[in-house]
C-alpha positions as CSV (number, residue, x, y, z in Angstrom):
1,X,44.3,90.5,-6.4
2,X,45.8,88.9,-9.5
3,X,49.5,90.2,-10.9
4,X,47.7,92.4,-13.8
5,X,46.1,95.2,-12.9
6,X,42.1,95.3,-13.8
7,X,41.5,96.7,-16.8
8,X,38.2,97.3,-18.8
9,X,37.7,99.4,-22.0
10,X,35.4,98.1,-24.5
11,X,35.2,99.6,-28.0
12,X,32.0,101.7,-27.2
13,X,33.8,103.6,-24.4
14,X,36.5,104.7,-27.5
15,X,33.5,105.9,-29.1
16,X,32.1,107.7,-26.0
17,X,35.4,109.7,-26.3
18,X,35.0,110.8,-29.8
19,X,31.1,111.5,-28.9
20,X,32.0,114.1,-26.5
21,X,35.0,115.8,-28.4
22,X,32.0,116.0,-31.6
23,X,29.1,117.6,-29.1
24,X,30.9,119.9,-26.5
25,X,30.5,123.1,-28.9
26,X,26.7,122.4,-28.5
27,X,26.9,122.7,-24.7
28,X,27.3,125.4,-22.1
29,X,28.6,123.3,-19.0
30,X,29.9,120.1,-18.2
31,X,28.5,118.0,-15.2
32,X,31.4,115.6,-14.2
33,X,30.1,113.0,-11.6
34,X,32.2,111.1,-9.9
35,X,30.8,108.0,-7.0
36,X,31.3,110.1,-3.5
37,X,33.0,107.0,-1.4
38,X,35.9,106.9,-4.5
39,X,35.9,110.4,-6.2
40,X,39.6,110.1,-7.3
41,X,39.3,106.5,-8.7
42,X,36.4,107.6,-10.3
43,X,37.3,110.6,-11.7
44,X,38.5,110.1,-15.5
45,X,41.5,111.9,-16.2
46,X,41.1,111.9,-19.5
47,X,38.0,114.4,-19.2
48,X,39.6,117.9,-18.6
49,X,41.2,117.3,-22.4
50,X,38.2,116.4,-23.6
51,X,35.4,119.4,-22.9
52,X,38.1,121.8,-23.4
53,X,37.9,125.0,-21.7
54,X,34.0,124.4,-20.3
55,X,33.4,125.1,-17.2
56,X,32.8,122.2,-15.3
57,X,30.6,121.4,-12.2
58,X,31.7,118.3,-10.3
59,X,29.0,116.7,-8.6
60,X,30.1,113.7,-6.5
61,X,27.0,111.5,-6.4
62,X,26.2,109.0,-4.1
63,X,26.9,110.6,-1.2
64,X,24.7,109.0,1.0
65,X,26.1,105.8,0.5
66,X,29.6,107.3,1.7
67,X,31.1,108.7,4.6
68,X,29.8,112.1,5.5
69,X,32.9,112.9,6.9
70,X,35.3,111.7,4.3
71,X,32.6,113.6,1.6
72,X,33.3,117.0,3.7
73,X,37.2,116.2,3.2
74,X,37.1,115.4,-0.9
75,X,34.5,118.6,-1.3
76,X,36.9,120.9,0.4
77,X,40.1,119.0,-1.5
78,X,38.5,119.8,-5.1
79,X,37.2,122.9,-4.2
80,X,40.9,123.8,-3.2
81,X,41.5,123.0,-6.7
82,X,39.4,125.7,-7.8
83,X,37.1,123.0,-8.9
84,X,32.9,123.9,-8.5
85,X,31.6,121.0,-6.4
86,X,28.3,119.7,-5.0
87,X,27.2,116.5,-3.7
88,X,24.1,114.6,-4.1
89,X,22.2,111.5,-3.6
90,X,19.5,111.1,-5.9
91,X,17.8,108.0,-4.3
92,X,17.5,110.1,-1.0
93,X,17.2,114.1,-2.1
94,X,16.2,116.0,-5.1
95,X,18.8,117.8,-6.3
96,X,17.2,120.0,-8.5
97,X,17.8,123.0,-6.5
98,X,21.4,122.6,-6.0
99,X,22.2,121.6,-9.3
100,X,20.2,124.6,-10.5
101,X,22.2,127.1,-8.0
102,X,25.8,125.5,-9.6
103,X,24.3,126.0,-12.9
104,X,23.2,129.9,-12.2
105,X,26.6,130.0,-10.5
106,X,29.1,129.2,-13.0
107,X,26.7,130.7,-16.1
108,X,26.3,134.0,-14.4
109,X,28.1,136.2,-17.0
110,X,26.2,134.0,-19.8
111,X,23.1,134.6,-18.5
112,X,23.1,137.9,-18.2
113,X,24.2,138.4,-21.5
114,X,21.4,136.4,-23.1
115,X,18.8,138.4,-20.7
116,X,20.1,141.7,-21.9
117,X,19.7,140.8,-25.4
118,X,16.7,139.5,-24.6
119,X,17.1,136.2,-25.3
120,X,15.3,133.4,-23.3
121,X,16.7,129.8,-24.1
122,X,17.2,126.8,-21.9
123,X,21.1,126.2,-20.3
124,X,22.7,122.9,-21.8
125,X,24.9,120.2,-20.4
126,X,26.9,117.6,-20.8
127,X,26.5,114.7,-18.4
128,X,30.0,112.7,-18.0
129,X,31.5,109.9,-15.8
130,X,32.3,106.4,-15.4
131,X,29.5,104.0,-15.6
132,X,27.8,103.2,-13.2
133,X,28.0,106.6,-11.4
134,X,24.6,107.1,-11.5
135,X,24.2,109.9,-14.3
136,X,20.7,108.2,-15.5
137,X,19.7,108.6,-11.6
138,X,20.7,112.2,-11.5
139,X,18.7,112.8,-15.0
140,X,15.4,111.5,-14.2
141,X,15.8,113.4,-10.5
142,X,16.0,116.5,-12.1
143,X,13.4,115.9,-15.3
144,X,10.8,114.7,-12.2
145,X,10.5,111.5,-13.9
146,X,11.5,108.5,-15.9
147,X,13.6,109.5,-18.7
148,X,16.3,107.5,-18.8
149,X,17.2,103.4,-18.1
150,X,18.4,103.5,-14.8
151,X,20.0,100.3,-13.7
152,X,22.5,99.2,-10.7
153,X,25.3,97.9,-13.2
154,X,27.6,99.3,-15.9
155,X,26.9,100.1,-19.3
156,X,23.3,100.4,-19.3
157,X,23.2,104.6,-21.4
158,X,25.3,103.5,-24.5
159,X,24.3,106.3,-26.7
160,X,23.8,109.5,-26.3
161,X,20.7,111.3,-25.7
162,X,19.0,114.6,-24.8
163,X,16.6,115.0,-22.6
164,X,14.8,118.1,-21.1
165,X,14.7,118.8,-17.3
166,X,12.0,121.0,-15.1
167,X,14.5,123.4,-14.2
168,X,15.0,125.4,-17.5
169,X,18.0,123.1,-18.4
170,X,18.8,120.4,-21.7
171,X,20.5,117.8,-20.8
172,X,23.1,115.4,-23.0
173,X,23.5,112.6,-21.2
174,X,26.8,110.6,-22.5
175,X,27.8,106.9,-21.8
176,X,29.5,105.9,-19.1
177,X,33.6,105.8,-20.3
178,X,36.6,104.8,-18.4
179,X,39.9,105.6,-19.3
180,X,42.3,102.7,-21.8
181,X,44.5,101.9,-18.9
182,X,45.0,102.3,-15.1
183,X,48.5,102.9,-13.5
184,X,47.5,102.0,-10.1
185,X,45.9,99.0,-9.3
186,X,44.1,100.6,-6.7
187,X,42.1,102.7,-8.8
188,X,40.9,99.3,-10.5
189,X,40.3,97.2,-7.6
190,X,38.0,100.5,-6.2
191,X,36.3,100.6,-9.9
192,X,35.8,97.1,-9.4
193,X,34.3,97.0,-5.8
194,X,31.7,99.7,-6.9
195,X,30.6,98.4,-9.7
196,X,32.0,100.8,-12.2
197,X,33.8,97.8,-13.9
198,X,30.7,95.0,-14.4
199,X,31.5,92.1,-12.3
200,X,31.2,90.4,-15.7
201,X,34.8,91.0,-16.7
202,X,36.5,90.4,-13.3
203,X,36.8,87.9,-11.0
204,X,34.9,88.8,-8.0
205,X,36.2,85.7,-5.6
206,X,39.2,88.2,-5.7
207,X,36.9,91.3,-5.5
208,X,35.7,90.8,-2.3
209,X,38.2,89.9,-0.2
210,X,39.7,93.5,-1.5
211,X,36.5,94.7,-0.1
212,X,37.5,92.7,2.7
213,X,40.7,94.5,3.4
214,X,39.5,98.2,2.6
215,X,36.3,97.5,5.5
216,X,38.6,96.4,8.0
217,X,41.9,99.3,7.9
218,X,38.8,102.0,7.7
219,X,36.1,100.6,9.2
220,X,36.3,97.8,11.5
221,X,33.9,98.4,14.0
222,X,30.9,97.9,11.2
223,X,32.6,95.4,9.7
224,X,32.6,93.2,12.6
225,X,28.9,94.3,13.8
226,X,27.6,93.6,10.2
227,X,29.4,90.1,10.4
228,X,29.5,89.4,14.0
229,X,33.6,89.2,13.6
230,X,36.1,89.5,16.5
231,X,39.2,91.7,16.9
232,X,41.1,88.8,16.3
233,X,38.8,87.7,12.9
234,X,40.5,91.1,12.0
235,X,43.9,89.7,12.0
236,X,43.6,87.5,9.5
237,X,44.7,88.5,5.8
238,X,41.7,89.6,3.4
239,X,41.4,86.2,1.6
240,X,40.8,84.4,5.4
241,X,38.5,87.0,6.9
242,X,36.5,86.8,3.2
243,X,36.1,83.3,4.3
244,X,35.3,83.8,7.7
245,X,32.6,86.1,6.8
246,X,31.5,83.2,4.5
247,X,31.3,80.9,7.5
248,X,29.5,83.2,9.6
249,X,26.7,83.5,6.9
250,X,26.4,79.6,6.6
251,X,27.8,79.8,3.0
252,X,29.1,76.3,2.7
253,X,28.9,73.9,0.1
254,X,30.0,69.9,-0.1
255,X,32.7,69.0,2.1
256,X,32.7,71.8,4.5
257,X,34.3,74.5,1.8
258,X,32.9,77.9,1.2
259,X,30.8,79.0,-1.6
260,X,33.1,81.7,-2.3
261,X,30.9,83.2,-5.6
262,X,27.7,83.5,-3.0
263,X,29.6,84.9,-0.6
264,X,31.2,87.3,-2.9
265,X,27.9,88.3,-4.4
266,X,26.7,89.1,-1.1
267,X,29.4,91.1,0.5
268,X,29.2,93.3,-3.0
269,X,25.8,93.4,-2.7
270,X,25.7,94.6,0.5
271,X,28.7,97.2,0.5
272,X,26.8,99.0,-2.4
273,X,23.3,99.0,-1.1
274,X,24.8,100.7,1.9
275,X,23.7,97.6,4.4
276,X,26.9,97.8,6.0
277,X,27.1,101.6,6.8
278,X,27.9,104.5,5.0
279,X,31.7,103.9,3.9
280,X,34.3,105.2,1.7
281,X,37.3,103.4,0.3
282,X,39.3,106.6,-0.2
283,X,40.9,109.7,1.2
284,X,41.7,112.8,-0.1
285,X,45.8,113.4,0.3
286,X,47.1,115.5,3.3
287,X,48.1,118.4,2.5
């Protein structure tokens, strides 16, 4: 990648931020989701300060786009956190039923209360994450249909808006917000690569051959099946095999060169719509 780390915070994130801090008396949980093949890089730091002392379920979305065994790993690394976790995929699975178990879970005492007073009034939450994490997906999954714009790029929900679900829950679903700056360039590059930072505000000629690198340390074995690569393809640095794999498609313009922007496009394309196999580009620390 480029010296500068990638960086993306446009002024209606800032306002996201102040959004939340102004609703999170009116709400009795938080759901946190974070993409399942880079729940640290997608997990906004800033977000524990800002619903203050909520309880929070994390739901790691996506998961059926990452690797079952490294989602086993992160669920078992949060929940050693103390942290509530689920996972879910709403393209595949309905979650209803697991969300509403977390809910019951971590309301208990709350609901108890309310049904000894005899009170009978629908559970709200606060949808958070990065965009792009598929909170609009996870809405409409649980309202049993369309209620919110879904769409397979950032920054789509830039208001907030409630919306009731079929399982006796309100739901305030928040736009997607990053934080002002990353430390660690990794974090951006894996922001980049799934789409949480549009493709719009980086270059992704440089994007991809990240990709590039990441497939082949973890997953080299569907890397070269998906691209008909060699072992020794594999030893080339990431901006070489991207053009390899470029060559292999036919991607070549006057002169012999590669059309690195279709290539790009494609390898992105393909890494998110899970064509290449169920991958994830991080791993929970060893403990």
């Amino acid at each position: 990648m480029p010296s500068d780390i990638i960086q993306w915070f446009p002024g209606h994130m800032a306002a996201t931020k102040r959004l939340i801090s102004e609703n999170i008396s009116n709400v009795d949980v938080i759901f946190e989701l974070v993409d399942a093949r880079i729940p640290y890089s997608s997990k906004n730091p800033q977000i524990e300060k800002l619903v203050e002392a909520k309880p929070v379920i994390l739901i790691m979305n996506k998961a059926g786009l990452a690797d079952p065994d490294a989602n086993t790993l992160w669920a078992n690394y949060y929940k050693s956190t103390k942290a509530k976790v689920i996972m879910t995929d709403c393209i595949e699975k309905n979650p209803s039923k697991t969300v509403s178990a977390a809910v019951n879970e971590v309301l208990k005492e709350k609901i108890e209360r309310n049904a000894q007073k005899g009170i009978s009034k629908a559970m709200k939450a606060m949808v958070v994450g990065v965009p792009n994490v598929g909170k609009s997906s996870l809405i409409n999954a649980l309202c049993g249909q369309k209620k919110a714009k879904v769409e397979n790029r950032p920054g789509v929900t830039l208001t907030k808006q409630w919306v009731k679900t079929s399982i006796g829950l309100d739901l305030l679903d928040m736009p997607g917000v990053l934080w002002p700056k990353f430390e660690d360039r990794v974090i951006g590059e894996n922001l980049s690569v799934t789409n949480a930072i549009k493709d719009a505000v980086v270059v992704i000629e440089e994007t991809a051959p990240v990709l590039c690198e990441r497939l082949k340390t973890y997953y080299p074995e569907l890397l070269m099946t998906r691209y008909k690569l060699t072992k020794e393809d594999l030893e080339l640095d990431r901006y070489a095999l991207f053009e390899k794999i470029g060559r292999k498609r036919g991607f070549l313009i006057t002169g012999g060169e590669v059309d690195l922007t279709r290539c790009a496009n494609m390898l992105l394309d393909e890494f998110r719509s899970g064509k290449i196999g169920r991958i994830s580009l991080e791993f929970p620390p060893k403990k």
